[in-house]
Predicted model as a PDB file, atoms N, CA, C, CB and O in Angstrom, pLDDT in the B-factor column:
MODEL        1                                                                  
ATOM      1  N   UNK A   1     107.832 263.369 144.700  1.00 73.00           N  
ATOM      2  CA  UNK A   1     106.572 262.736 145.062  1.00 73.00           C  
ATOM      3  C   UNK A   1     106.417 262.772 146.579  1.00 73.00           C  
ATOM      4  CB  UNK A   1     106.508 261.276 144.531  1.00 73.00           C  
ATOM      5  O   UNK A   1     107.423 262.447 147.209  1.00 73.00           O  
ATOM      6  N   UNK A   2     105.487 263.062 147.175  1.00 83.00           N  
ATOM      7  CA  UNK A   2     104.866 263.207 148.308  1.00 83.00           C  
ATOM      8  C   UNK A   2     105.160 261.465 148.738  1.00 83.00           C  
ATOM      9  CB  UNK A   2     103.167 263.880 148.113  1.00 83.00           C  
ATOM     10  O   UNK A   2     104.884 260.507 148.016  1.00 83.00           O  
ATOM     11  N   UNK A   3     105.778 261.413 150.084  1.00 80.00           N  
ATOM     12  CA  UNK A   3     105.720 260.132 150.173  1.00 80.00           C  
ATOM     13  C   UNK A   3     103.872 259.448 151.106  1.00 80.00           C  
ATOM     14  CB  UNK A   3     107.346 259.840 151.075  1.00 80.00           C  
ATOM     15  O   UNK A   3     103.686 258.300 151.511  1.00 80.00           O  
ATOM     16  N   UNK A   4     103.090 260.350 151.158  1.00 83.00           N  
ATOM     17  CA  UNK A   4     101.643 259.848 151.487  1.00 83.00           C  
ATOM     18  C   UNK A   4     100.721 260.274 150.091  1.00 83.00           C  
ATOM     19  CB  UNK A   4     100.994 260.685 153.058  1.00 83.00           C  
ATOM     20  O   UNK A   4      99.494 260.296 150.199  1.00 83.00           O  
ATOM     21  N   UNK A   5     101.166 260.504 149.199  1.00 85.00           N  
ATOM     22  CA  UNK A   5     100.217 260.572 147.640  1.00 85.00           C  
ATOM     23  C   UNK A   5      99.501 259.108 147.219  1.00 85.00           C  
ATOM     24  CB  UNK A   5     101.412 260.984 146.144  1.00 85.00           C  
ATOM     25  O   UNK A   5      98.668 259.057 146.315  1.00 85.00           O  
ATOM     26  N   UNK A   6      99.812 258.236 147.781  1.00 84.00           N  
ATOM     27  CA  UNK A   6      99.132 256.849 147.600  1.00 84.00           C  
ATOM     28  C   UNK A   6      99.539 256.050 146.686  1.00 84.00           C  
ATOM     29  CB  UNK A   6      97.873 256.898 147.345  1.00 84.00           C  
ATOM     30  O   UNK A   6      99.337 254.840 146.786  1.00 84.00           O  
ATOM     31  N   UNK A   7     100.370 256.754 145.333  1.00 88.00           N  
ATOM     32  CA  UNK A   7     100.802 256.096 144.809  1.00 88.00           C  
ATOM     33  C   UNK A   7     102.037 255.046 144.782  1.00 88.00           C  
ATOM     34  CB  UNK A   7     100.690 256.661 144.317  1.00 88.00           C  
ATOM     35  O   UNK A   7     102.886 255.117 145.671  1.00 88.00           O  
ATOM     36  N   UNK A   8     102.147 253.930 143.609  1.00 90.00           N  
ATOM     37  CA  UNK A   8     102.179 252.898 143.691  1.00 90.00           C  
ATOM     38  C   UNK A   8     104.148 252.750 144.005  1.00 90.00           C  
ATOM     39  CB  UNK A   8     101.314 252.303 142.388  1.00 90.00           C  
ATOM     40  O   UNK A   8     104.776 252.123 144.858  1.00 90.00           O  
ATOM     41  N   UNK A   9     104.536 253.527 143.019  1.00 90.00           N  
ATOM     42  CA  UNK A   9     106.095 253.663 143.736  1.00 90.00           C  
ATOM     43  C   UNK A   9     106.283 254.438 144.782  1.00 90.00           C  
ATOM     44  CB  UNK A   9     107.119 254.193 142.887  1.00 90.00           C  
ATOM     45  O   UNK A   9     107.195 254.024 145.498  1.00 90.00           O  
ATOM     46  N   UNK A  10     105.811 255.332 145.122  1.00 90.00           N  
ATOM     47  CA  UNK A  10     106.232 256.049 146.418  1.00 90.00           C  
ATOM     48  C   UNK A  10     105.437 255.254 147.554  1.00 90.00           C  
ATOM     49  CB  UNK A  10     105.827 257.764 146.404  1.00 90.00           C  
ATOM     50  O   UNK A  10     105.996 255.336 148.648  1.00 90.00           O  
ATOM     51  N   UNK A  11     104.380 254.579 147.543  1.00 92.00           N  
ATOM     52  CA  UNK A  11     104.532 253.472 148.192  1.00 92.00           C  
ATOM     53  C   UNK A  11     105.273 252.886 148.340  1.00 92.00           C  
ATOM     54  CB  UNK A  11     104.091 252.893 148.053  1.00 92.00           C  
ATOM     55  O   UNK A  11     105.739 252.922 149.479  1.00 92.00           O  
ATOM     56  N   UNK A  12     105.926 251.930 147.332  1.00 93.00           N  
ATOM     57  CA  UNK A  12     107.060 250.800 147.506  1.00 93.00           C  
ATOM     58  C   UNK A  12     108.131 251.359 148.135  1.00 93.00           C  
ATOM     59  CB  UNK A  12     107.596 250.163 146.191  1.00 93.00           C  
ATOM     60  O   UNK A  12     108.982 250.875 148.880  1.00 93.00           O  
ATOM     61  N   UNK A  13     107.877 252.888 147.546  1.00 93.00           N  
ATOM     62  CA  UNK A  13     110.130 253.305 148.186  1.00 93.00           C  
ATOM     63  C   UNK A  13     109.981 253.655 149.688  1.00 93.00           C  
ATOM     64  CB  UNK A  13     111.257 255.381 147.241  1.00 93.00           C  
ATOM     65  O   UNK A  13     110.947 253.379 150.400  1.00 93.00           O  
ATOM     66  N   UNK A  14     108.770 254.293 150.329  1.00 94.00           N  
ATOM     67  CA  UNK A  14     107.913 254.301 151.528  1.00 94.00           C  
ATOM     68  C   UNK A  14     108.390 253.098 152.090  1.00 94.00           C  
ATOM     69  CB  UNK A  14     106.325 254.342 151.307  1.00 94.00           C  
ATOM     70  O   UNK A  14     109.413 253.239 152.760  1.00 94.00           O  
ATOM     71  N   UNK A  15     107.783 251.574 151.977  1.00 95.00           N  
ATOM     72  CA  UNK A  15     107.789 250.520 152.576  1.00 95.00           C  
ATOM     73  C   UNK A  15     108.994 249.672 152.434  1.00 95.00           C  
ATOM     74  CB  UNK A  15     106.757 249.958 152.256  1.00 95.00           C  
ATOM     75  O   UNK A  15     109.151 248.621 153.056  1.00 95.00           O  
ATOM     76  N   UNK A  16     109.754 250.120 151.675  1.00 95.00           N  
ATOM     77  CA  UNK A  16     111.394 249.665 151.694  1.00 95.00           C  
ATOM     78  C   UNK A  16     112.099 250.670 152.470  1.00 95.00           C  
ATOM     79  CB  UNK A  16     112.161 249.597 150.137  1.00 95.00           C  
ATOM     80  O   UNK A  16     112.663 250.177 153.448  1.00 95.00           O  
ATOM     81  N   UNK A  17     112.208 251.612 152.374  1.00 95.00           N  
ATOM     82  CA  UNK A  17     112.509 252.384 153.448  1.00 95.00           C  
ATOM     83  C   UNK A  17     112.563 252.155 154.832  1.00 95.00           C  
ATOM     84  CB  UNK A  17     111.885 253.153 153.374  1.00 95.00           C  
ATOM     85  O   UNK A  17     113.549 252.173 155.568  1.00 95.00           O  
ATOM     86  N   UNK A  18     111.245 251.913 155.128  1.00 95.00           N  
ATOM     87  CA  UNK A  18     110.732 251.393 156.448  1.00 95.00           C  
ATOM     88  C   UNK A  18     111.188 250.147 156.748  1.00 95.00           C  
ATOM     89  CB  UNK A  18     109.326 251.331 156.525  1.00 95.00           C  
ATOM     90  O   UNK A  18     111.470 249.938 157.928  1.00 95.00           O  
ATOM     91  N   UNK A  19     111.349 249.132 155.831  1.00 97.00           N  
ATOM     92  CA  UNK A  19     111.920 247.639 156.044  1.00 97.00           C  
ATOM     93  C   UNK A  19     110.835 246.735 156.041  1.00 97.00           C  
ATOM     94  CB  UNK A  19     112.715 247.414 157.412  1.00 97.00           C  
ATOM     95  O   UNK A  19     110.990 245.529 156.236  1.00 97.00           O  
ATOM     96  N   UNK A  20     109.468 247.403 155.772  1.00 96.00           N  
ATOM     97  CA  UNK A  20     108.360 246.680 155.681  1.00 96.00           C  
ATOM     98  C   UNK A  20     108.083 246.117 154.736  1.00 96.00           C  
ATOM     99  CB  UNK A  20     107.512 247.169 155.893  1.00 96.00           C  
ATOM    100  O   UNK A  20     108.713 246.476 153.741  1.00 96.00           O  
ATOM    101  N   UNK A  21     107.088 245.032 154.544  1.00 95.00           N  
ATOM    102  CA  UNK A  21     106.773 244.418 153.543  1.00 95.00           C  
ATOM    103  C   UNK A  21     106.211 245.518 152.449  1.00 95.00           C  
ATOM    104  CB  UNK A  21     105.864 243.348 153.968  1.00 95.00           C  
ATOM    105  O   UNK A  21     105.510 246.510 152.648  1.00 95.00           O  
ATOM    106  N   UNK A  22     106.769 244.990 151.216  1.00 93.00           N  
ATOM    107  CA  UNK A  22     106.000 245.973 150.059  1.00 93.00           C  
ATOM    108  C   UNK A  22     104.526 245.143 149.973  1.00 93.00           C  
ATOM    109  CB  UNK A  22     106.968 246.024 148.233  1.00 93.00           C  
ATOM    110  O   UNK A  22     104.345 243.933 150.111  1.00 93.00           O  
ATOM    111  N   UNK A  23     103.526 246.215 149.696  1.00 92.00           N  
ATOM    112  CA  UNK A  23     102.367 245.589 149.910  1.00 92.00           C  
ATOM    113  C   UNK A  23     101.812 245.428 148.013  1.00 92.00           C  
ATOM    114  CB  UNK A  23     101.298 246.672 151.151  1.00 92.00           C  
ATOM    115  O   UNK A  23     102.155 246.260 147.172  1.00 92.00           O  
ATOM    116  N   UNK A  24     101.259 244.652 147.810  1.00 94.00           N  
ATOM    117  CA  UNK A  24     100.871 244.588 146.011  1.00 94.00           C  
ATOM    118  C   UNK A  24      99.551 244.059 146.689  1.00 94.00           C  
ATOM    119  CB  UNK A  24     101.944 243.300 144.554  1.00 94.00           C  
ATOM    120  O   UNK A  24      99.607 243.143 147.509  1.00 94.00           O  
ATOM    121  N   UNK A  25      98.235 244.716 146.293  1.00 91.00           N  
ATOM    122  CA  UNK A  25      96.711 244.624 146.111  1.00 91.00           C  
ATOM    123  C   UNK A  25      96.456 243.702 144.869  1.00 91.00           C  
ATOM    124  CB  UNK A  25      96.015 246.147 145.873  1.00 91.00           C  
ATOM    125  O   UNK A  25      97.007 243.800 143.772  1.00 91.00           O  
ATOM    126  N   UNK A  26      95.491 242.765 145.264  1.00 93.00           N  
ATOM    127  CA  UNK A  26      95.032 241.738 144.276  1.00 93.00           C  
ATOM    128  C   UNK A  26      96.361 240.826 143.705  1.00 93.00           C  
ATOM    129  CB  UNK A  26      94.234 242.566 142.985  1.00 93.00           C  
ATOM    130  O   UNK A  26      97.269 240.530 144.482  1.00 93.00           O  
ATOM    131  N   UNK A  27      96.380 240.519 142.646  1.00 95.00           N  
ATOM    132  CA  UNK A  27      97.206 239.634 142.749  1.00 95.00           C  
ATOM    133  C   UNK A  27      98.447 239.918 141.875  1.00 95.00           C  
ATOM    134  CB  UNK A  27      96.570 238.483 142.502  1.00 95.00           C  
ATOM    135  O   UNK A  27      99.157 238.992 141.482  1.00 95.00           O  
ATOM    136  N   UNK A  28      98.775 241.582 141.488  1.00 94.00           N  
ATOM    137  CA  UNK A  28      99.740 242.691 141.000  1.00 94.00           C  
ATOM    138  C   UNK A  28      99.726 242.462 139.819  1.00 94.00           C  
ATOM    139  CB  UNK A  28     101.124 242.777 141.481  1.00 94.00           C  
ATOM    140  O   UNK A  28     100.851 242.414 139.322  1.00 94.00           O  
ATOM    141  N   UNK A  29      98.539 242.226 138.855  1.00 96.00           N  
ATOM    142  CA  UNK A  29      98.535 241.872 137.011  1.00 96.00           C  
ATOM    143  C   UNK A  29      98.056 243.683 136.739  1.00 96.00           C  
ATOM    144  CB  UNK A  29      96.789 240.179 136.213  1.00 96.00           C  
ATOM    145  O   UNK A  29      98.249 244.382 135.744  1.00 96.00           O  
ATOM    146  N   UNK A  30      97.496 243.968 137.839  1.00 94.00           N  
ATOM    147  CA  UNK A  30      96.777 245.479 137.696  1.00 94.00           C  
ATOM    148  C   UNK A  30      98.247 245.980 136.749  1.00 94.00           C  
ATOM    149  CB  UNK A  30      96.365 246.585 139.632  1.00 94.00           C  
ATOM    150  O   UNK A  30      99.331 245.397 136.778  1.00 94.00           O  
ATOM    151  N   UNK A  31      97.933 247.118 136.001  1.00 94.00           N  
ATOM    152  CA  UNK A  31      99.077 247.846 134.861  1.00 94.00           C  
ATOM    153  C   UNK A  31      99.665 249.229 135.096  1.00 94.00           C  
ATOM    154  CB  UNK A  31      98.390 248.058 133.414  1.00 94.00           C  
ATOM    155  O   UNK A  31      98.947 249.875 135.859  1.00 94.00           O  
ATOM    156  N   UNK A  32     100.249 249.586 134.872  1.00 92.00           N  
ATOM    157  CA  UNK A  32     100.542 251.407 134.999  1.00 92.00           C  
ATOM    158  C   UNK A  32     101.685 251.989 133.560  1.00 92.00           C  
ATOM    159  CB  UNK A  32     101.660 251.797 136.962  1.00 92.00           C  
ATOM    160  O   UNK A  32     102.395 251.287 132.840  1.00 92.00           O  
ATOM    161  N   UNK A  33     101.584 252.780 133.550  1.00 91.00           N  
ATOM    162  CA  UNK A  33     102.412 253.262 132.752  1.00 91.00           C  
ATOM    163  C   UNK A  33     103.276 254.557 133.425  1.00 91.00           C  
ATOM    164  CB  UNK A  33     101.624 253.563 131.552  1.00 91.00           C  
ATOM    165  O   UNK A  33     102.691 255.562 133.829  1.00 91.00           O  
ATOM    166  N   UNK A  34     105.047 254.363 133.505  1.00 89.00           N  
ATOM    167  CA  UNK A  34     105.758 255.217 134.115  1.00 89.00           C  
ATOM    168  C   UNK A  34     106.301 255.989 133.147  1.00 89.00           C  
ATOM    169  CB  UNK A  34     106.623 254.692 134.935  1.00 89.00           C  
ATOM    170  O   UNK A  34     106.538 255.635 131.992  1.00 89.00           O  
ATOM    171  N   UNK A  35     106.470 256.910 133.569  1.00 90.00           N  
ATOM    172  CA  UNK A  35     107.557 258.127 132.556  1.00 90.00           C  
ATOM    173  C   UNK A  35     108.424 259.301 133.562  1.00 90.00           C  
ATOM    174  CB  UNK A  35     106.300 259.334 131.307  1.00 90.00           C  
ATOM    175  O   UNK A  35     108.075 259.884 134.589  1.00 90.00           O  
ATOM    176  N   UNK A  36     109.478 259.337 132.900  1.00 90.00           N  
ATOM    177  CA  UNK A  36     110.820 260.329 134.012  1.00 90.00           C  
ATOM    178  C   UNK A  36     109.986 261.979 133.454  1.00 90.00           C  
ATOM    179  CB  UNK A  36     113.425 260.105 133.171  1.00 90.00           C  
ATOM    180  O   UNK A  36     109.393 262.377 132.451  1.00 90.00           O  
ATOM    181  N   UNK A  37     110.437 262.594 134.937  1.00 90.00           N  
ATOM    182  CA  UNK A  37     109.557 263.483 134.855  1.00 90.00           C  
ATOM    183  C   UNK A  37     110.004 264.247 133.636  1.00 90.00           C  
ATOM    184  CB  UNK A  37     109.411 264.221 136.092  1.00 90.00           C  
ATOM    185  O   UNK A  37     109.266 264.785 132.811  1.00 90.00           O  
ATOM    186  N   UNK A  38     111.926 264.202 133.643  1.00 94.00           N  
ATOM    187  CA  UNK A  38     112.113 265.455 132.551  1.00 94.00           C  
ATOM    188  C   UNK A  38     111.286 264.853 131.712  1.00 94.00           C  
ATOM    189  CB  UNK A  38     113.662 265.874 131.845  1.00 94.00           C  
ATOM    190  O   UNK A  38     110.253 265.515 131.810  1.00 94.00           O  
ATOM    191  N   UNK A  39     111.075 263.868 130.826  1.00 93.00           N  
ATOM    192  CA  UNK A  39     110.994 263.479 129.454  1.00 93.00           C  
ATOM    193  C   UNK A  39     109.341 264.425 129.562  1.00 93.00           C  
ATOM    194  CB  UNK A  39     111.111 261.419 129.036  1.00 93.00           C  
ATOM    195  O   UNK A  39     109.190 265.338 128.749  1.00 93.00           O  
ATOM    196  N   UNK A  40     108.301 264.159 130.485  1.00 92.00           N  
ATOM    197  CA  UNK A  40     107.240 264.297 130.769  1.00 92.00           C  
ATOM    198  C   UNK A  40     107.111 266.224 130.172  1.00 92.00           C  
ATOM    199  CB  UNK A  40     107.074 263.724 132.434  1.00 92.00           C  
ATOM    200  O   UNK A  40     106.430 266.910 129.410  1.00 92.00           O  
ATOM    201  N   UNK A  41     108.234 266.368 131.108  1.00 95.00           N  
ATOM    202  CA  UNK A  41     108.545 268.062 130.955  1.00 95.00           C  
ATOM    203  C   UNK A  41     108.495 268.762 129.409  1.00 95.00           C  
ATOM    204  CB  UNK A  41     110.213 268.361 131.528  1.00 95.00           C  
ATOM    205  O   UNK A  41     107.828 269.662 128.900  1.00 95.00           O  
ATOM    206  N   UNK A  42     109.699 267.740 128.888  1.00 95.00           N  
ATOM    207  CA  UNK A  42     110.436 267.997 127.410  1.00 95.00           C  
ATOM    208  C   UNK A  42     109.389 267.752 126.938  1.00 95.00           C  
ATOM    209  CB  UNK A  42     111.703 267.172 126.775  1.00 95.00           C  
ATOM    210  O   UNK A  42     109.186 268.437 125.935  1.00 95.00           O  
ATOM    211  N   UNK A  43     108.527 267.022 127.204  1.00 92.00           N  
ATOM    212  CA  UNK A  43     107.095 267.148 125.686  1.00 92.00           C  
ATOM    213  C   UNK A  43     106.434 268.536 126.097  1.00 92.00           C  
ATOM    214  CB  UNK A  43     105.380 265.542 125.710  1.00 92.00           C  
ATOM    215  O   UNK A  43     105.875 269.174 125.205  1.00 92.00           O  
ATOM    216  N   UNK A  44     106.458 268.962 127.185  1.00 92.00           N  
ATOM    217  CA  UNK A  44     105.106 269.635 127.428  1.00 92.00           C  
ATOM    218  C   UNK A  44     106.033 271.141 127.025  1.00 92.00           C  
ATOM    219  CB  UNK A  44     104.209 269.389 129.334  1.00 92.00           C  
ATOM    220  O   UNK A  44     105.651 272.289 127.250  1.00 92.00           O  
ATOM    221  N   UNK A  45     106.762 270.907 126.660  1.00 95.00           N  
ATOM    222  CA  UNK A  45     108.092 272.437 126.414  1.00 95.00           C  
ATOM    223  C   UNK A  45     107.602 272.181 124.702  1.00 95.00           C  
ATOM    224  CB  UNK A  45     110.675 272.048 126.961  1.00 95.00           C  
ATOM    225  O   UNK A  45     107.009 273.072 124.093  1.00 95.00           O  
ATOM    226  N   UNK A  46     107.920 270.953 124.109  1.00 93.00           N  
ATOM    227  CA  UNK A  46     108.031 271.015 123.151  1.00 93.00           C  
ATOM    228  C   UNK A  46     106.229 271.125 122.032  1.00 93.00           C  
ATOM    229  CB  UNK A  46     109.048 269.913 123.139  1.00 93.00           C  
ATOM    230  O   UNK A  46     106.053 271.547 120.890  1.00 93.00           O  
ATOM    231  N   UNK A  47     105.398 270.632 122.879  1.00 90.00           N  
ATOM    232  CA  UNK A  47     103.840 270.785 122.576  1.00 90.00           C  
ATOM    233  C   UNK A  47     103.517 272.626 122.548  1.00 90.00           C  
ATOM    234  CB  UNK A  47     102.806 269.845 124.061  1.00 90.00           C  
ATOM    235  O   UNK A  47     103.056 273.273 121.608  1.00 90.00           O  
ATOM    236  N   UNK A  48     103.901 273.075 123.775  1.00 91.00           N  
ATOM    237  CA  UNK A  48     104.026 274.643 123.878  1.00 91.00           C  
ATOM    238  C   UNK A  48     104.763 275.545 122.681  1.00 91.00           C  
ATOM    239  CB  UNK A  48     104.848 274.914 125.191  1.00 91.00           C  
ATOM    240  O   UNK A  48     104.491 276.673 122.269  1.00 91.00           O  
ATOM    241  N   UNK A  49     105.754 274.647 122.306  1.00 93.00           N  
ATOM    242  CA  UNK A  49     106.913 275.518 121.154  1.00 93.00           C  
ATOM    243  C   UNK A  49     106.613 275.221 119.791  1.00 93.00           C  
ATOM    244  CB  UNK A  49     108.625 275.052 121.285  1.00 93.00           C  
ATOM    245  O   UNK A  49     107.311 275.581 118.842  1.00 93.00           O  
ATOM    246  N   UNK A  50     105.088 274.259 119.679  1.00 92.00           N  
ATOM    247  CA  UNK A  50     105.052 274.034 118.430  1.00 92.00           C  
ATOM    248  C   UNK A  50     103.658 274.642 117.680  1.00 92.00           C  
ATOM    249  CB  UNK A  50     105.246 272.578 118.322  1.00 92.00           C  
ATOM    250  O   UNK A  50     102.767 275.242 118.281  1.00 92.00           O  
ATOM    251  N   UNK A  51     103.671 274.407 116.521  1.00 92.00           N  
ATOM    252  CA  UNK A  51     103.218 275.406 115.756  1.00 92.00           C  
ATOM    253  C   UNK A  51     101.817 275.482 116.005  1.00 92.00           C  
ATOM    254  CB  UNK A  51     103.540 275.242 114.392  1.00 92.00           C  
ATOM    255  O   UNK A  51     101.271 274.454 116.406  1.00 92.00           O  
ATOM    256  N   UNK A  52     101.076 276.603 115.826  1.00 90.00           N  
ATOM    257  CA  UNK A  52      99.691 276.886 116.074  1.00 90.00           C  
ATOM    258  C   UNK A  52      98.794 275.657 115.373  1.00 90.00           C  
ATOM    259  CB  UNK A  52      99.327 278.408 115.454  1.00 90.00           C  
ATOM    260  O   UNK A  52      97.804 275.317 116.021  1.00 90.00           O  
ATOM    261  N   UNK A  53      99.032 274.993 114.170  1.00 92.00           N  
ATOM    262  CA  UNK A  53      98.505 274.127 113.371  1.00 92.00           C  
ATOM    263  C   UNK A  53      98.527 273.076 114.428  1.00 92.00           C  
ATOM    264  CB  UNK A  53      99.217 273.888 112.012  1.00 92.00           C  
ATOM    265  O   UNK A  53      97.470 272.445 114.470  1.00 92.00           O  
ATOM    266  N   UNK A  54      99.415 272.713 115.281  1.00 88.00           N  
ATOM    267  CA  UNK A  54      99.006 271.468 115.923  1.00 88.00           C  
ATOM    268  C   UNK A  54      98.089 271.622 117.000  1.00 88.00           C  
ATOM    269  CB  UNK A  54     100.108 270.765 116.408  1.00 88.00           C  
ATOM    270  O   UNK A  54      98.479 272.207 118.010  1.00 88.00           O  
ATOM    271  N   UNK A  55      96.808 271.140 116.926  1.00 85.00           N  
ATOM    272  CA  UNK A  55      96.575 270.753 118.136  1.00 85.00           C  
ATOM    273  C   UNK A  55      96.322 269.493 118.917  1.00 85.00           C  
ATOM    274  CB  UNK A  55      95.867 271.287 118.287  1.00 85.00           C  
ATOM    275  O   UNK A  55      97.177 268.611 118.831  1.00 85.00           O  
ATOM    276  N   UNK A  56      95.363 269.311 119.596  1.00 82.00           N  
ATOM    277  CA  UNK A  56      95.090 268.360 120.638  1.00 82.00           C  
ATOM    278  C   UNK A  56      93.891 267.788 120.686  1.00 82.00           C  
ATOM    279  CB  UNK A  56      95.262 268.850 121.779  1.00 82.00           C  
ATOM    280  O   UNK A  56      92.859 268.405 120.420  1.00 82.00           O  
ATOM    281  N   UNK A  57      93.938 266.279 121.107  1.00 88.00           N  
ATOM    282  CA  UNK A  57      94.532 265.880 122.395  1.00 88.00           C  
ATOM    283  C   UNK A  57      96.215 265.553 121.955  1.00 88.00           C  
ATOM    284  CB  UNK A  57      93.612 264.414 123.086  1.00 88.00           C  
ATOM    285  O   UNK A  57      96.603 265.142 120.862  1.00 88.00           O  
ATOM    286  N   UNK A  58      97.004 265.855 123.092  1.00 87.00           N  
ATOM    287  CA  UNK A  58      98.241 264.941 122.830  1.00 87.00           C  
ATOM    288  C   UNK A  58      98.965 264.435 123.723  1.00 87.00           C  
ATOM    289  CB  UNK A  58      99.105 265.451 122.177  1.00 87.00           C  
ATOM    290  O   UNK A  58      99.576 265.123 124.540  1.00 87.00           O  
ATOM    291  N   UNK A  59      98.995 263.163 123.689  1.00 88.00           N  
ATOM    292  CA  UNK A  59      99.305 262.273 124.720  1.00 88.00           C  
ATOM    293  C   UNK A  59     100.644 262.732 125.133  1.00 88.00           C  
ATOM    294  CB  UNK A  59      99.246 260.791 124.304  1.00 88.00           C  
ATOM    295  O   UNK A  59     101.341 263.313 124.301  1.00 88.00           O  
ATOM    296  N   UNK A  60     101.187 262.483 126.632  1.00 89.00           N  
ATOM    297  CA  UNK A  60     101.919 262.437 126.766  1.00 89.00           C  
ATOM    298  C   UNK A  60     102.800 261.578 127.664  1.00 89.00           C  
ATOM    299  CB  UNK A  60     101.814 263.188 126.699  1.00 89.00           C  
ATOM    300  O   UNK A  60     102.708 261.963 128.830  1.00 89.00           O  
ATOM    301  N   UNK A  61     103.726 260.415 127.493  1.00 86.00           N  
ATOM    302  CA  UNK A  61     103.345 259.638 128.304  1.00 86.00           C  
ATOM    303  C   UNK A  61     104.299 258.805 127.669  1.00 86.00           C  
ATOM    304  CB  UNK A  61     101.932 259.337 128.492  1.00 86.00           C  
ATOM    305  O   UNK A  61     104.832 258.948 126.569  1.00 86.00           O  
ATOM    306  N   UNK A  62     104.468 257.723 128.698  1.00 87.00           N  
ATOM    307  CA  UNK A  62     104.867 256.305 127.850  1.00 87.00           C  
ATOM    308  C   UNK A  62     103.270 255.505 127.331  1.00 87.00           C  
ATOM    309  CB  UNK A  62     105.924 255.022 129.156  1.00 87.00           C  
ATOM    310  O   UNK A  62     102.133 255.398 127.791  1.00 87.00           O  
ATOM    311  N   UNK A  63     103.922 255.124 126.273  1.00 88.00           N  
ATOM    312  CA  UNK A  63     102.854 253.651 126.119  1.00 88.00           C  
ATOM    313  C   UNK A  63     103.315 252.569 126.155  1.00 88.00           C  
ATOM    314  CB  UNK A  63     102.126 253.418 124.942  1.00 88.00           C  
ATOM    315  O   UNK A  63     102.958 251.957 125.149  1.00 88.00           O  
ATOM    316  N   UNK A  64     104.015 251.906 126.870  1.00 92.00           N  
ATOM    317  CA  UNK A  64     104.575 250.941 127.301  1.00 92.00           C  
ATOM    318  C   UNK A  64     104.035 250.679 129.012  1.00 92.00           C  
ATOM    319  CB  UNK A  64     106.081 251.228 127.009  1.00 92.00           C  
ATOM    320  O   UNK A  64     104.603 251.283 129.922  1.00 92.00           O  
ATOM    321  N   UNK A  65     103.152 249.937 129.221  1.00 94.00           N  
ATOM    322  CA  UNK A  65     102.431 249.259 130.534  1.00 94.00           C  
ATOM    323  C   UNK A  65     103.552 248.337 131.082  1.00 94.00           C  
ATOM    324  CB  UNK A  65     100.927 248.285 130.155  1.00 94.00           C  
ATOM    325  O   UNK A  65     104.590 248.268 130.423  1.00 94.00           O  
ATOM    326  N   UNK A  66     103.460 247.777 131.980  1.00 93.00           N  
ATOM    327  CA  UNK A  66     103.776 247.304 133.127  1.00 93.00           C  
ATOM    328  C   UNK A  66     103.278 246.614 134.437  1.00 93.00           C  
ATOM    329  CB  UNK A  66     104.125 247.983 133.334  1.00 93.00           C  
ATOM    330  O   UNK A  66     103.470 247.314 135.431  1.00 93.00           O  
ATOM    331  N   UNK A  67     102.797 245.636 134.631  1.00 95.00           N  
ATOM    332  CA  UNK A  67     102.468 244.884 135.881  1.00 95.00           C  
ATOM    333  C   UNK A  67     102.816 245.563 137.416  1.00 95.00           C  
ATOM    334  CB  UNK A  67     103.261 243.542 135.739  1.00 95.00           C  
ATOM    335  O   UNK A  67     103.863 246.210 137.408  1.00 95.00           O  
ATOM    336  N   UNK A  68     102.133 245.519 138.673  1.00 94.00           N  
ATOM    337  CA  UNK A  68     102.796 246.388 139.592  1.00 94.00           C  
ATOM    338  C   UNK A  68     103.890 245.169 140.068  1.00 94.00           C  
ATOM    339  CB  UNK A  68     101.688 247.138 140.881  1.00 94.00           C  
ATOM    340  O   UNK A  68     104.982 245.358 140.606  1.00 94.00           O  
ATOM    341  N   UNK A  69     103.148 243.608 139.639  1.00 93.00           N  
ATOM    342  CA  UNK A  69     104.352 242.783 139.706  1.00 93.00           C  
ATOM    343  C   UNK A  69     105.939 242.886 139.197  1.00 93.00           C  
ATOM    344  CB  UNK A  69     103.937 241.841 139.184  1.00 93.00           C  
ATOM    345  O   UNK A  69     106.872 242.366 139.809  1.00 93.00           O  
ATOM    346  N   UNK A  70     106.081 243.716 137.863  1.00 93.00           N  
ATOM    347  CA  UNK A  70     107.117 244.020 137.508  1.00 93.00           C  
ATOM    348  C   UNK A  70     108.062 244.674 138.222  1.00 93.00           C  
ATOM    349  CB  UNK A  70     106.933 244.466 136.693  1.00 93.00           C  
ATOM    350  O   UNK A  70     109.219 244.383 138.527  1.00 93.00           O  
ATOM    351  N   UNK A  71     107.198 245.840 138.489  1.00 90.00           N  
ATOM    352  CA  UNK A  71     107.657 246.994 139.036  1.00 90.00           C  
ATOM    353  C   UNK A  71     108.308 246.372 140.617  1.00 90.00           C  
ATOM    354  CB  UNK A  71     106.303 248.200 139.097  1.00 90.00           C  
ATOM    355  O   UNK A  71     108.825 247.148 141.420  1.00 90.00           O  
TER     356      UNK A  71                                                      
ENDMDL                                                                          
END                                                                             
């Protein structure tokens, strides 16, 4: 990840890095959903390797949300 992409962890690892305050907008209930890139990868290998009968849309992703408070 680009550490100026804006997003919400490479922000945080950005501003811990730095020793600065981590910054959370509004009052951090806002949600996201994370996923490791292999896993991200391994679907998109395995959507590619599968049979002509399947198609799309197909998610790929966690569905499991998260608070940026959590995070």
């Amino acid at each position: 990840m680009h550490p100026k992409d804006g997003r919400v962890v490479s922000n945080f690892i950005v501003q811990a890095i730095k020793g600065t305050d981590i910054t959370v907008f509004g009052n951090g209930s806002q949600t996201r959903s994370f996923c490791y890139v292999d896993d991200l990868i391994n679907g998109m290998l395995n959507m590619m390797d599968s049979d002509d009968s399947v198609v799309g849309p197909i998610n790929l992703g966690n569905p499991n949300e998260f608070s940026i408070l959590e995070l």
